[in-house]
N, C-alpha and C positions, 0 to 999 in steps of 0.2 A: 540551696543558696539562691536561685533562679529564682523560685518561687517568694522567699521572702522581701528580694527585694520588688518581684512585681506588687506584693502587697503595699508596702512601702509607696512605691511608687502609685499605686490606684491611690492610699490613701491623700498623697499629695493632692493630686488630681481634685479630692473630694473635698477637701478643706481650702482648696482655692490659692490662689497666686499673690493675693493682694494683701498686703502687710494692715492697710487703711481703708477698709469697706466704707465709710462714709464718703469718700469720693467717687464710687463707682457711679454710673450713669444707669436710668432705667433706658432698658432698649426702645429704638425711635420707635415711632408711633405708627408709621407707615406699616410696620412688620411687624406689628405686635400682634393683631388679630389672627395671622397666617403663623406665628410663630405659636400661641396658644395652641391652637388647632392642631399643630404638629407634635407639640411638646405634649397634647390630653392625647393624641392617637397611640406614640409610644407607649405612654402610660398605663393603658386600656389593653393595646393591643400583647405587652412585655411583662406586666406585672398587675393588672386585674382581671383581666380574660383567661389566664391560664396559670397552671403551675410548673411548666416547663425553664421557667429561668428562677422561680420561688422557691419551688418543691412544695408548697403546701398554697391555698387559696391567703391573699393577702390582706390581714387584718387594715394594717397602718403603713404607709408609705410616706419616708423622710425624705426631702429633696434639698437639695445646698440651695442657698438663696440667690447666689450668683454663678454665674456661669464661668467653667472652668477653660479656656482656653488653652489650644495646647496643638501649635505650628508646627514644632519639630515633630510631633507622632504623622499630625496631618499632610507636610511636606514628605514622610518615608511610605506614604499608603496612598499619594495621591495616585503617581502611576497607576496603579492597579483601578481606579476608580474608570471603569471604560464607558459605561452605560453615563455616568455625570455629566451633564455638558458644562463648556468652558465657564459659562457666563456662571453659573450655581458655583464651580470651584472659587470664583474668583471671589463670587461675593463674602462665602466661605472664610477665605482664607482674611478677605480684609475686613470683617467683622468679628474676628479673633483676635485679634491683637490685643485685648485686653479683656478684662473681666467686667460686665454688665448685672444688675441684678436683672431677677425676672421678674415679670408679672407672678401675680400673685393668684389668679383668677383660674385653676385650671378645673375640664369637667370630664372627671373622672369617676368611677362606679366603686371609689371606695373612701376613707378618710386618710386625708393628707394632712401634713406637715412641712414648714420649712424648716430650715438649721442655717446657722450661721458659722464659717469658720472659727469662731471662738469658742461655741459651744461645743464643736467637734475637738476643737483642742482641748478642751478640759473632758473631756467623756469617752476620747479613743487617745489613751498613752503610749508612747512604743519605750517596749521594756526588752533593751537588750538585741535591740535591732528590727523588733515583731510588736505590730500594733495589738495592743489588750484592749477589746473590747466590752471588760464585765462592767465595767459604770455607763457604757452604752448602754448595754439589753439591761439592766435595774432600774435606768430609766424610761425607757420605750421596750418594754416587752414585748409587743404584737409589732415591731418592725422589722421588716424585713430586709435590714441595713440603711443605706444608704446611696440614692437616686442622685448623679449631677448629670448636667449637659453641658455643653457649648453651646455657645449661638448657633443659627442657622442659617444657614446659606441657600440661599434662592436665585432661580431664575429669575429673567424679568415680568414674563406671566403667571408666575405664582401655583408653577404645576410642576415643580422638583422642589425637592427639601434636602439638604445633609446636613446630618448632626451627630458630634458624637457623644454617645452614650455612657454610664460607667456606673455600676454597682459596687460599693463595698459592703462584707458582711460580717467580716472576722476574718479568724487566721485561715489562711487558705481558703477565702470564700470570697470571691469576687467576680466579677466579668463585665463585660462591657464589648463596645464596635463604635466604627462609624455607621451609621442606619443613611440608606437612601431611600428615600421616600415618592411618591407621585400621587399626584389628585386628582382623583377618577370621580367623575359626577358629583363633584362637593364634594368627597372623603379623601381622607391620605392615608396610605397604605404604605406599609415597608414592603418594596423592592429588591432590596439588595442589602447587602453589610459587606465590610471592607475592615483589615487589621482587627479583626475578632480576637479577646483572650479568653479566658478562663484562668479560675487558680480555687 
């Protein structure tokens, strides 16, 4: 029962908060270039570079077109966030409060795709309390689910990142974190993770 409703629950996550996506806003401008860079590092570093969160080398990676916010997970895991400093939590938490699309630019070492909430509701049905994923994969066969984030929260010099992550894949296939990130000579690197699942 635990496990179905985390599915449930990741799938929320993936298909977004916002009833009306044409109002979303694209993220400011200021933060877009640092947010790219953070958002292709995950990418690279979680699901092109390895098969340790894939299980197999990644064909096609689907990403939700706006970002999924999500205060209450983030207020129950900030505690634990020891290494974050304040100014990154905060920016965090007040750049969450609603759902942004993302750029659309990112540079990653395989083929990408976005989705949109609507699409994912006609393509992932929950039958009986458990999301059915077969008009997903008849569609996107080489994907390896489904990629969302949040926004990202920054220091003021632009050398900590937190964002949280979320994979769904099917029944009992998902996982996700918050990712703490740091920019070391131009690169950002994951640090740390915080409220880790799996299912």
């Amino acid at each position: 029962m635990h496990r179905q409703f985390l599915q449930i629950g990741l799938l929320g996550l993936l298909i977004g908060c916002s009833l009306n996506s044409n109002t979303l806003k694209p993220a400011p401008s200021k933060d877009s270039d640092n947010e790219t860079q953070v958002y292709s590092a995950i990418l690279n570093e979680r699901y092109v570079d390895t098969t340790k969160y894939v299980g197999e080398k990644a064909k096609l990676l689907l990403i939700a077109d706006e970002t999924s916010p999500s205060i209450e997970r983030f207020q129950e895991y900030r505690k634990d966030m020891r290494l974050v400093s304040q100014n990154t939590l905060n920016d965090y938490q007040s750049k969450n409060e609603q759902s942004y699309k993302l750029s659309k630019k990112f540079d990653i070492g395989v083929k990408y795709l976005f989705i949109d909430a609507q699409e994912m509701n006609r393509l992932v049905v929950i039958k009986v309390g458990i999301p059915d994923w077969n008009r997903f994969y008849a569609k996107y066969p080489d994907a390896a689910g489904v990629i969302s984030f949040s926004r990202i929260g920054f220091n003021q010099e632009f050398t900590e990142a937190l964002v949280l992550v979320g994979r769904g894949c099917g029944r009992g296939c998902g996982e996700g974190a918050f990712l703490f990130l740091t920019k070391v000579d131009g690169i950002w690197k994951v640090k740390d993770s915080y409220g880790g699942w799996m299912s």
